[in-house]
N, C-alpha and C positions, 0 to 999 in steps of 0.2 A: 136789217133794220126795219122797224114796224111803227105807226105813228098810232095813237090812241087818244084817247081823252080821262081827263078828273071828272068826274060825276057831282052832281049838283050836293053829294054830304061828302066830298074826300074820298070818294072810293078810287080807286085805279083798276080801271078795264083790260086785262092783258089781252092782246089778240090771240084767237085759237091757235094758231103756228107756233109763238113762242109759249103758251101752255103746254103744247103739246111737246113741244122740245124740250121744253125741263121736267115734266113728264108729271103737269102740277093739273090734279084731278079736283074733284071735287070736295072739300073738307082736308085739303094738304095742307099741312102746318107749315110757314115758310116764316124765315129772319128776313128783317128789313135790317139795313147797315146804311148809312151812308159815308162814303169815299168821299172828299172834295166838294164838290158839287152835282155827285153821283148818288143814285139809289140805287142798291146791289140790290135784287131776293133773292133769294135761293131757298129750295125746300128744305126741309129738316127729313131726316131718313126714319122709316120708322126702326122702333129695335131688330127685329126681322131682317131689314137691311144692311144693318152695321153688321148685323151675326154672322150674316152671309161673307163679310168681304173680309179676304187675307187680310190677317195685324197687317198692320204698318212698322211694328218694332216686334222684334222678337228677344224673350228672356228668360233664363233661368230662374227656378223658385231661389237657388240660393243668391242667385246675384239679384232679384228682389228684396231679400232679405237683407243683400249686405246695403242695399240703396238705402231701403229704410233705416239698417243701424245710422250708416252714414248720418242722415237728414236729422236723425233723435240726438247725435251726439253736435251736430252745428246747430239745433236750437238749443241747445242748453248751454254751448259758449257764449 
């Protein structure tokens, strides 16, 4: 846990430890969300990043194919 301050226009000062931890550089693109009465950020990855990491799902062209038929044939009921 790290304490900081709001800056006299709204900015949020992260401390260098937890930039450094989320590995948020200079010019990192990050999502704000808020949870409850929580501020999440977290960075956005660039393409490069995502490219690099194993799917999360793995599938077949033909079982893409049959997903899509599926999905054309429940919008048009």
């Amino acid at each position: 846990m790290a304490e900081s301050r709001v800056g006299s226009k709204g900015e949020l000062f992260l401390p260098k430890k937890i930039r450094e931890e989320l590995g948020l550089h200079p010019h990192t693109k990050v999502i704000y969300r808020v949870e409850g009465n929580r501020l999440v950020v977290e960075p956005i990855p660039s393409l490069e990043e995502v490219l690099k990491k194993q799917p999360s799902v793995e599938i077949t062209l033909e079982e893409f194919h049959e997903f899509r038929r599926e999905l054309s044939r429940r919008a048009e009921s």
